[in-house]
C-alpha positions, 0 to 999 in steps of 0.5 A: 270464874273465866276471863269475864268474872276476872273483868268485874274483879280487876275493876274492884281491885282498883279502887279497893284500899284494904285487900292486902291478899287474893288467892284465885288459883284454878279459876280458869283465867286465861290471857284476857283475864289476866289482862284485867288483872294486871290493869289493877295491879297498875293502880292498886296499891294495897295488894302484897300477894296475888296467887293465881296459880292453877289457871290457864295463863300463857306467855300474852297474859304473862306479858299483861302482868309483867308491864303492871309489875313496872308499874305496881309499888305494893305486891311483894309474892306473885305465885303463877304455878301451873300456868303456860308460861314459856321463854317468853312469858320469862323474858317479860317478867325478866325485863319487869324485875330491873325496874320493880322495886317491890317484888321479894318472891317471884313463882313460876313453877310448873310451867314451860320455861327452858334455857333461854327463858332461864337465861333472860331471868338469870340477866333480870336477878343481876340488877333487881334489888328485892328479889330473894326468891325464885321458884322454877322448879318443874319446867324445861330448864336444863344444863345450858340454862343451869349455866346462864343461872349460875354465871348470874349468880356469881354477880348477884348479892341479893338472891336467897333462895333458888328452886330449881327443878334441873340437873346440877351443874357447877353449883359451886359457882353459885350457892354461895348466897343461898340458904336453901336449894331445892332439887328435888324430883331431878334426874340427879346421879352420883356425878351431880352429888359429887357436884354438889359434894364438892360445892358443899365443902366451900359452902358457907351460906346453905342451910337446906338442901333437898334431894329427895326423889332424884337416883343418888346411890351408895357412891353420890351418897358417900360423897355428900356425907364426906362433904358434910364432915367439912362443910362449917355451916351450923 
């Protein structure tokens, strides 16, 4: 499609009364198209889930989309995967999250956030009201940005699930209102299933934990399964 065809898109998007769902993953947009994208978003008020995953959208055209977000009463799922979003594509979206109202699932995974982008969408979490899942497993998050995250969760009622694609870092802090906890594909060891372990014993929310493909051995694994003998959730 490109940034050109976007244009024509974003102009019927603005008048259309019935579209409730557009997938336009691996379209080639870029900033430009998301520009004309996000003009519609701010008029549109049908539309509950825009993908566009698999595109070419850096940090300006996350800015684009994050300002419609401000604006937009309708989009409930925004699915930005494979993009070129970094830390301050992050920070845009964190500022659009404390006055959205709508948003309920938020994905940014795949892209290049780091710690300061996990921070600015840590602070954003503390104040949204509808937010309950953020997937950013797979971009540069580490252990300083695992701490920002968490000390936000400890403040935040709202948030269900978190998909993070880092190390673990005192999750005991913060999974206390989640229901499922991604970490798959991490460099998680026995030392961060002991975390886990431990958090798991005063856990009474998780239903879900994914650990596959991290390098948990016979010591990590016999931590989670003594934790699992106390841990009281069904």
């Amino acid at each position: 499609m490109g940034d050109a065809r976007a244009q024509y898109l974003g102009d019927a998007l603005q008048h259309n009364t019935t579209l409730n769902t557009l997938n336009m993953w691996k379209n080639e947009i870029g900033d430009v198209g998301a520009q004309y994208l996000s003009g519609a978003l701010q008029r549109n008020t049908t539309l509950n889930t825009l993908n566009i995953r698999n595109n070419e959208i850096g940090d300006v055209g996350a800015q684009h989309l994050a300002d419609a977000l401000q604006h937009n009463i309708s989009l409930t799922t925004l699915n930005l995967q494979y993009n070129q979003i970094g830390d301050v594509g992050a920070q845009h979206f964190a500022n659009a999250l404390q006055h959205n109202t709508t948003l309920i699932t938020l994905d940014l995974s795949h892209n290049k956030i780091a710690d300061v982008g996990a921070q600015s969408l840590g602070s954003a979490f503390q104040h949204s009201t509808t937010l309950t899942t953020l997937n950013i497993w797979c971009n540069q998050i580490g252990d300083v940005g695992a701490q920002h995250l968490a000390d936000a969760l400890q403040r935040n009622t709202v948030t269900l699930i978190l998909c993070l694609s880092i190390p673990c870092l005192q999750l005991h802090f913060f999974i206390q209102t989640l229901t499922t906890l991604c970490l798959s594909n991490n460099h998680i060891g026995d030392v961060g299933a002991q975390h886990l372990a431990d958090a798991l014993q005063y856990n009474t929310s998780l239903t879900t934990l994914n650990l596959q493909y991290n390098q948990i051995g016979d010591d990590g694994a016999q931590r989670l399964a003594d934790a699992l003998q106390h841990n009281t959730v069904e």
